[in-house]
C-alpha positions as CSV (number, residue, x, y, z in Angstrom):
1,X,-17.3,140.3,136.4
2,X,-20.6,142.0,136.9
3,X,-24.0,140.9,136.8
4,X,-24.1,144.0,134.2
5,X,-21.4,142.6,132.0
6,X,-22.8,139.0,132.0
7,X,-26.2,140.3,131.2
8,X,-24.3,142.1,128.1
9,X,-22.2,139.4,127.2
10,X,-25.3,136.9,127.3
11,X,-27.3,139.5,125.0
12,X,-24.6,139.7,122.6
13,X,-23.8,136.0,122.0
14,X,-28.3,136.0,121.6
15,X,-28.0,138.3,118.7
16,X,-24.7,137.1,117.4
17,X,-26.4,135.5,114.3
18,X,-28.4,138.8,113.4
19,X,-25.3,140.5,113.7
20,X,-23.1,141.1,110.0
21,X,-19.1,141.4,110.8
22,X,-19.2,145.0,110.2
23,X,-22.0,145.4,112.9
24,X,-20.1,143.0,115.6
25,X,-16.9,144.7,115.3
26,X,-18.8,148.3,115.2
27,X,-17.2,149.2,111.8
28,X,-18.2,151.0,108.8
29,X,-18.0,149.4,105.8
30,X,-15.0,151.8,104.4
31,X,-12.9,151.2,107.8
32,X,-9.2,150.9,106.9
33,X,-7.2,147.8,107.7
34,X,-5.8,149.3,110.8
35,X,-9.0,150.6,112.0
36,X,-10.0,146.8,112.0
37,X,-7.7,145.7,113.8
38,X,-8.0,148.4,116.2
39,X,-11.7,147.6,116.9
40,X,-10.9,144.0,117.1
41,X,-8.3,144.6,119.4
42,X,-10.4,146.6,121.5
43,X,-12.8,143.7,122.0
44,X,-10.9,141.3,122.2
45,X,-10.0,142.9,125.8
46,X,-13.4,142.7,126.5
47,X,-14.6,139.7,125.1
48,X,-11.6,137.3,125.1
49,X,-12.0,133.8,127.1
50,X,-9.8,134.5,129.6
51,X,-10.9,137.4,131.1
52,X,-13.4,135.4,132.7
53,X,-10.9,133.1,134.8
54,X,-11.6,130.3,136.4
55,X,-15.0,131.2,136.9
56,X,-17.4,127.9,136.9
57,X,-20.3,129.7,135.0
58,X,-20.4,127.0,131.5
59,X,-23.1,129.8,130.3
60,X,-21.5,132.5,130.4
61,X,-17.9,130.8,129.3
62,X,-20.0,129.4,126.1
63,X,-20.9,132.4,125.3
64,X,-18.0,134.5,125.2
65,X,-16.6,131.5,123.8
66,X,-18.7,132.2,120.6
67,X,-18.5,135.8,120.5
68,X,-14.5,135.6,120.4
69,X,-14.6,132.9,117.8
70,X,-17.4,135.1,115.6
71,X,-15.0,138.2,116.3
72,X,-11.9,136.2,114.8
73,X,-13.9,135.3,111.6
74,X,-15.1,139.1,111.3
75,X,-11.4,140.0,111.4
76,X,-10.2,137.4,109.7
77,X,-12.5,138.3,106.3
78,X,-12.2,142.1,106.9
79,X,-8.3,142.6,107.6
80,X,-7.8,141.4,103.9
81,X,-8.8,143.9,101.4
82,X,-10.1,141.1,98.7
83,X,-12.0,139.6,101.6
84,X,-12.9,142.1,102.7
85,X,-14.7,143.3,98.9
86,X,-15.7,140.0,98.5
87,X,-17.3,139.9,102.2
88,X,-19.1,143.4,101.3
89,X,-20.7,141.7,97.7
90,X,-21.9,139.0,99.6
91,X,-24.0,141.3,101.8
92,X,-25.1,143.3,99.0
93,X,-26.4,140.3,97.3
C-alpha cells in the first residue's frame, strides 16, 4: 500500500455519499448485466478488505470497509434488470 492509494481510498469513502451506484461503479446507465459485474469485479480487486492485510491502520480499514460494502449494494441493485429500472426511476425522481 502507498501513501498514493490511501490518499485515494480515503477520498473516495469522503465522497461515497455524493456518489450514485452508476457513478461508484463508473457505469453508464445502459451498461449490460455483464458489464456490471465486470466493473464490480474490477474494483473489487482494488477495493476489497483484504488487500489491505494485516495492516493496523483502523482509518484506512474503515474506509475500504465502506466503499466495498457501498460497491456490493451498487451491484446488488444493478445486476437485476427490475432493480436495476427501478434503481434508475428513483434517480430520475
Amino acid at each position: 500500500m502507498t501513501t498514493e492509494w490511501r490518499a485515494a481510498v480515503l477520498r473516495v469513502a469522503g465522497r461515497l455519499e455524493d456518489l450514485n451506484y452508476f457513478q461508484l461503479l463508473n457505469l453508464k446507465p445502459e451498461a449490460s448485466s455483464v458489464e456490471t459485474r465486470r466493473a464490480f469485479r474490477r474494483l473489487a480487486q482494488h477495493y476489497h478488505p483484504d488487500r489491505l492485510g494485516g495492516t493496523q491502520d483502523p482509518e484506512l480499514h474503515q474506509a475500504v470497509s465502506a466503499i466495498y460494502r457501498r460497491m456490493t449494494e451498487a451491484y446488488s441493485a444493478l445486476r437485476d434488470p427490475t432493480t436495476k429500472a427501478a434503481y434508475i426511476e428513483g434517480l430520475e425522481a
